[in-house]
N, C-alpha and C positions, 0 to 999 in steps of 0.2 A: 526340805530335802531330807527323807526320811532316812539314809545312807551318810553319816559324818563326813563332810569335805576330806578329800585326801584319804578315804578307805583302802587300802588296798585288794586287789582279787588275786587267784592264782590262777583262776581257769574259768574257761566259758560257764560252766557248772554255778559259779562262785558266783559271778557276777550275776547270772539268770536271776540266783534267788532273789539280789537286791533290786530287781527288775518286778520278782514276784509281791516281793513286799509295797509295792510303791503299788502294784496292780490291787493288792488287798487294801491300802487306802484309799484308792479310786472308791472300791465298792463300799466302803464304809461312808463314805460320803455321799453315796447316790448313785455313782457314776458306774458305767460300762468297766470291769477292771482289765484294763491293761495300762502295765508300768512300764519305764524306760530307764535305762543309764545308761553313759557314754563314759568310757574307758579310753584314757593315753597316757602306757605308758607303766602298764598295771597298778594305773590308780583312778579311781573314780574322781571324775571333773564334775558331773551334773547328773541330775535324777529328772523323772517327767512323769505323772503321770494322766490320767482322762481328764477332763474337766468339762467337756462341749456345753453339760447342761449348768450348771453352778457357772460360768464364766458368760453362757449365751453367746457360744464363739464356734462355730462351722469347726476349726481349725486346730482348735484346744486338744489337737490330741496327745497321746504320752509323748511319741516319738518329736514333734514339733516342740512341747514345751524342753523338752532336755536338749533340744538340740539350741535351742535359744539360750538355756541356760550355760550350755558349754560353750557357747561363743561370745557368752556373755564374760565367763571364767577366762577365756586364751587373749580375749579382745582382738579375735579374729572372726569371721563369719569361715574364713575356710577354715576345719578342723582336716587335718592332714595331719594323716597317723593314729587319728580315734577308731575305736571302735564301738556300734549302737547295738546295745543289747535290750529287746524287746519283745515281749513275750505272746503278743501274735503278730503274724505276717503283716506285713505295713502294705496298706492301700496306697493308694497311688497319688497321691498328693504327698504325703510322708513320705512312698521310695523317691519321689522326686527331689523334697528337699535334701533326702540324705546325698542321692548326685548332687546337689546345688554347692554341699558341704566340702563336697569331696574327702567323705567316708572314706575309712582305707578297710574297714569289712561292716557288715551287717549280721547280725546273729536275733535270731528272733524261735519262739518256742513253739506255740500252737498254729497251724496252717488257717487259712480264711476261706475256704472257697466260697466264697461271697463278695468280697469286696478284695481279696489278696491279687497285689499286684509283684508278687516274688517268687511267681509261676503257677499259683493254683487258678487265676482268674486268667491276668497277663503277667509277662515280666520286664518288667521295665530296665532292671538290672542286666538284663540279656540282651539289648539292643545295644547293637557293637558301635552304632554310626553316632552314640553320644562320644562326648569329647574325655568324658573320665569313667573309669570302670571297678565298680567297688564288688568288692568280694562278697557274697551271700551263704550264709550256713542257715538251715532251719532243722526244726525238731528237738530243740535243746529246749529241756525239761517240758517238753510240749504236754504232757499229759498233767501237770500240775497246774498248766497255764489252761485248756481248755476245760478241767474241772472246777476250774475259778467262775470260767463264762458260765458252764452251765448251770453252775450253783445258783448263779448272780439271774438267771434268766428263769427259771424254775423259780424260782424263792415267788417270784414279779408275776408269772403267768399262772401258776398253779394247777401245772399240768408236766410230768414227768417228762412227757413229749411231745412237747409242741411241734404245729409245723411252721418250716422256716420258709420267712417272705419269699425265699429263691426257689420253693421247688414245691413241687405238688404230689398230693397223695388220695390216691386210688380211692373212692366210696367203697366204704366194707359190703355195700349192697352190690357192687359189680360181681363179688364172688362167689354170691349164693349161689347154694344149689348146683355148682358145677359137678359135673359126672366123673366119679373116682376120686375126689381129693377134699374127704371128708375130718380135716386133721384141723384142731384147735393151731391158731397161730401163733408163733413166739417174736418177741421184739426187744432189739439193741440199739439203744441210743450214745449210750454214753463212752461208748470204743473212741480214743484219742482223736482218731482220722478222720472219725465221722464229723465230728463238729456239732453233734445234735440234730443231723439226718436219722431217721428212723428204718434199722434194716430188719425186716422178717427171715423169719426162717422156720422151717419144719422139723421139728425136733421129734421122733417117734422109737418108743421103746426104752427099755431099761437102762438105768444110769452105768447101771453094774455088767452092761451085755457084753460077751466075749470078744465081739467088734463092735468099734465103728465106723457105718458108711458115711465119708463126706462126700456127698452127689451135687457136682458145678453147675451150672446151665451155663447157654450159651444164649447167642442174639440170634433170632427175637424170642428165646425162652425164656422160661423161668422153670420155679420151682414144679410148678406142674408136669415137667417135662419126666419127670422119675417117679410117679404116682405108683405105676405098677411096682416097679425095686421096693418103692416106701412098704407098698401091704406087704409084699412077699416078704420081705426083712425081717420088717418088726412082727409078721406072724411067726417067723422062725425064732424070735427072742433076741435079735441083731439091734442093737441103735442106730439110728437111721437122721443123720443132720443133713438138709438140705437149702442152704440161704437164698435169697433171690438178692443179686447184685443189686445195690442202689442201681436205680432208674428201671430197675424190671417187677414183677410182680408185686407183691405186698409191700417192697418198699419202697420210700420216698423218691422221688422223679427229682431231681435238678432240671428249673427251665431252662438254663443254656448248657448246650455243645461244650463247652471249653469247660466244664463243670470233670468232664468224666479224661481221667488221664488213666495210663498203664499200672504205674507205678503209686497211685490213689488207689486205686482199688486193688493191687493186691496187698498194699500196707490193711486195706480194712478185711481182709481174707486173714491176712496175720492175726490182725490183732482178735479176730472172731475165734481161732482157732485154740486161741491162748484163755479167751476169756471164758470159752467152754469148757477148758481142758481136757481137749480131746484127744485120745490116746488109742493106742490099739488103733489105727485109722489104715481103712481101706479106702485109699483116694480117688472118687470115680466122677469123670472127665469126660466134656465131650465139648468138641468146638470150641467157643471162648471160657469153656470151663477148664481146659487144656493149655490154653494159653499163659490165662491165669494160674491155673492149680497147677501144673505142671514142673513151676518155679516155689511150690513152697516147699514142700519136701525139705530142699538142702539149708532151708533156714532152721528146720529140727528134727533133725532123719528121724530120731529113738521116737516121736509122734506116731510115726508111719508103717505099719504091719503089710499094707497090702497097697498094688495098682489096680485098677478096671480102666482102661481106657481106648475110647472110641472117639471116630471119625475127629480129629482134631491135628494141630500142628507146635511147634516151638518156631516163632518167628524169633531166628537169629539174627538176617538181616544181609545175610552172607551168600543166602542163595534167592531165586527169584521166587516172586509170590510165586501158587500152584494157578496154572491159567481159570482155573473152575471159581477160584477165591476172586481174582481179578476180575471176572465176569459177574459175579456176584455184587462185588464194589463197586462196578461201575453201575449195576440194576439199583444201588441205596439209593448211589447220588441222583441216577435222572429221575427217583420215581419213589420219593422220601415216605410218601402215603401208602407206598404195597400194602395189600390187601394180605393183613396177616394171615386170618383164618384158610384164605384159599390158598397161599403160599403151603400151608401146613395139610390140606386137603389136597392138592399135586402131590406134593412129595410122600403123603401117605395115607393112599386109597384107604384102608382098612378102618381109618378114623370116623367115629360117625361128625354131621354136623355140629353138633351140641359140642363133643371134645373139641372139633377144630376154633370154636368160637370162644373159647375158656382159655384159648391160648391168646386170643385179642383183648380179653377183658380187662388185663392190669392198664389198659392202653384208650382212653375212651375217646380222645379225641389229637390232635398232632400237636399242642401241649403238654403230653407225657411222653412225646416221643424222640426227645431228645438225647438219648441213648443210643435207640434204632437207628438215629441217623451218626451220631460220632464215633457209634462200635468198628465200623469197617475200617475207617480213616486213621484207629488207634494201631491199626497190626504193624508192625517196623516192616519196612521194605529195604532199608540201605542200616547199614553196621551203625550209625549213630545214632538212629532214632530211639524214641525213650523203650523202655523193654529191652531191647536187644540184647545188650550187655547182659543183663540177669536171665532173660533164654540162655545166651551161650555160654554162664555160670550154670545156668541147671543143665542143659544141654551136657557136658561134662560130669555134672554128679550124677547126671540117670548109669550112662558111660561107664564110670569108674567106681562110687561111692554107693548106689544103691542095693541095698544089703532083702531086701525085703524082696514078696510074690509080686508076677508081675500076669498080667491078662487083658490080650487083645482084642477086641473084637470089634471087625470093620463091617458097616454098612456097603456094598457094591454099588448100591445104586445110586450113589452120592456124587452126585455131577461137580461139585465145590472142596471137597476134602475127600475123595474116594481112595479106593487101594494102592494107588499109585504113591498117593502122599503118606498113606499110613506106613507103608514098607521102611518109607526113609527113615519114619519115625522110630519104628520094630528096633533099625539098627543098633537104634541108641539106647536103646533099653537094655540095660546088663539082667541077662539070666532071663529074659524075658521070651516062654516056649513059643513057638509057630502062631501064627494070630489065625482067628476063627475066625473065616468069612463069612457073610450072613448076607446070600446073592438078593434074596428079597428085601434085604434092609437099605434104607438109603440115607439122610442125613441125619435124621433126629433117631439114631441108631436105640434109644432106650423106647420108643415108641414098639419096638419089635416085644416088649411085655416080656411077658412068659421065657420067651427064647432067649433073652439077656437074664433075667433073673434066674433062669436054672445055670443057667453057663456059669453066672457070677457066686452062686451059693455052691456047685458044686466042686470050683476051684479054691473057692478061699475057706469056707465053713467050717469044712475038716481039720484044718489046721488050728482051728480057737479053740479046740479040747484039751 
């Protein structure tokens, strides 16, 4: 017990470390590091940490050996009134024994989406028809808990980033030679959220440039999607960051659906945002880049100089999908395989063959497309669903708190998000002038090139002098 029997804690904070500590003896010993303790009472009863390979025991996890140990401590197997602190999401044998315990909370640091059954995977603790119900916190000191793994895993592979068993990553040869999007690639692995998922991004132009463009994509884009914005930018002397969401382009694809949640991916927008520190940011948004980016703004207003945003929504939750989105979502679910390239070739004649095929390429076979399939099914349609709440938080700061330029411009031809939806949007935009319609533009509204890039350099440009 690397924690003195009877230690006392003061706070979730307090205890994490001695959870930390038991995780850094794990890995001193060989093992996978994550540590555990169990608190009743603000006093430490038991410590746990890894042991699976040194013990030859499936079971030997941190969270199992403390809980053994604390009931070894109470000379009860129910612990009522403990609390387990542990430093990644407990898989699903561990959440089970802590119901078995009847835990009175769960606190744990670094998320799983791998094996986490405390909502990144499934949630165990969220199924009401069990007979006892333990309270779950996560994210307490999650970044000192997932630079533990990565350390631990690195050290072992000898490779800054590896890919992980759960998800699959694009051949660099898929994206030779693609037409227009001739930019060296940039990679982040080690962002909290990620867990050692590998996310790309296009980083172009000076560190020091009077803006910067942060450019979203949406589904089924990527970063391709703003090739034109990128040259015209950084030919103007603009920095130009454009990511591809896990599961799209350059980065790493999770194999399962339940992999990709609202509020996961825009925690790794945050943490991307912070770890570039990107400043002077004109935030340009289209579809689930809107969705997303939409909401980060009021986590650091002083970030944000500028809007650009096109064909996209804020799902509150409060009003009905737009029928065009609905018809869209029901085309994912019966027909998972759509033919990317020619979805992108409909909706915009002017594309040649080659660009439409560039836009299939992060995608090579229905293996990496398990994003395509669980992007629509993430939008909130009713006030509880995950996202909503933090739409209708940013929803309010566009509203009232946003101090910065703002600039419209809607595709017409956009059967799924067109002007109908954009107007609602318009309203909520404080300060934000008349929106530019663009009748021959239809949903991947930056596909219009030239015509988005002068609209966008000649609203915002002037002001970075």
């Amino acid at each position: 017990m690397t924690a003195p029997p009877d230690t006392l804690v003061a706070s979730d904070e307090q205890a994490m470390r001695l959870a930390l500590a038991e995780a850094r003896a794990a890995a001193a010993a060989g093992e996978v590091p994550v540590g555990a303790v169990v608190v009743q009472g603000g006093r430490v009863i038991a410590t746990g940490r890894n042991a699976p390979i040194g013990q030859h025991d499936p079971t030997a996890h941190a969270e199992i050996a403390a809980l053994r140990a604390a009931a070894r401590a109470l000379g009860n197997y129910r612990l009522d009134g403990c609390t387990l602190y542990v430093t990644l999401e407990p898989c699903a044998m561990c959440a089970g024994a802590m119901l078995h315990a009847r835990l009175a909370r769960v606190v744990f640091g670094a998320p799983d989406p791998r094996t986490g059954a405390a909502g990144s995977v499934l949630n165990v603790f969220g199924e009401s028809r069990l007979n006892h119900q333990t309270v779950v916190q996560g994210g307490v000191l999650a970044e000192e808990g997932g630079a533990l793994l990565r350390a631990f895993f690195e050290t072992r592979r000898g490779n800054p980033s590896p890919l992980r068993e759960d998800a699959l990553r694009t051949p660099d040869a898929a994206f030779d030679g693609l037409p227009g999007y001739p930019w060296a690639p940039h990679y982040v692995s080690d962002l909290p959220a990620l867990a050692g998922l590998r996310l790309h991004y296009v980083d172009e132009g000076p560190r020091d440039a009077p803006l910067t463009w942060l450019c979203l994509h949406g589904n089924p884009g990527w970063s391709y999607l703003y090739r034109h914005l990128i040259a015209r930018l950084a030919a103007a002397g603009q920095r130009v960051v454009a990511p591809d969401l896990i599961g799209f382009g350059k980065s790493d694809k999770p194999k399962k659906e339940a992999a990709h949640r609202f509020d996961w991916h825009r925690q790794v927008l945050l943490e991307l945002v912070e770890r570039l520190d990107l400043r002077r940011v004109v935030l340009v948004v289209q579809d689930w880049g809107g969705l997303l980016g939409l909401t980060l703004p009021m986590a650091s207003p002083a970030r944000y100089h500028g809007l650009l945003v096109m064909n996209t929504l804020l799902a509150t939750g409060e009003a009905p999908l737009p029928a065009g989105f609905v018809a869209w979502r029901e085309m994912c679910a019966k027909n998972p395989a759509f033919d990317i390239a020619r979805l992108l070739a409909r909706g915009n004649p002017s594309l040649s063959a080659a660009e439409c095929a560039a836009y299939a390429a992060p995608f090579p076979n229905a293996g990496f497309r398990a994003a395509l399939r669980a992007f629509p099914a993430l939008v909130a349609e009713q006030p509880p669903d995950e996202g909503a709440a933090t739409a209708r938080r940013a929803r309010d700061f566009w509203r009232h708190d946003w101090q910065g330029r703002s600039l419209m411009l809607i595709g017409a031809a956009d059967p799924v998000l067109g002007e109908p939806v954009m107007r609602v949007l318009h309203a909520d935009i404080r300060g934000c002038p008349p929106p530019i319609v663009l009748p021959a533009c239809g949903h991947f509204v930056p596909e219009c090139g030239a015509v988005v890039a002068d609209h966008a350099m000649a609203h915002f440009a002037p002001t970075a002098a």
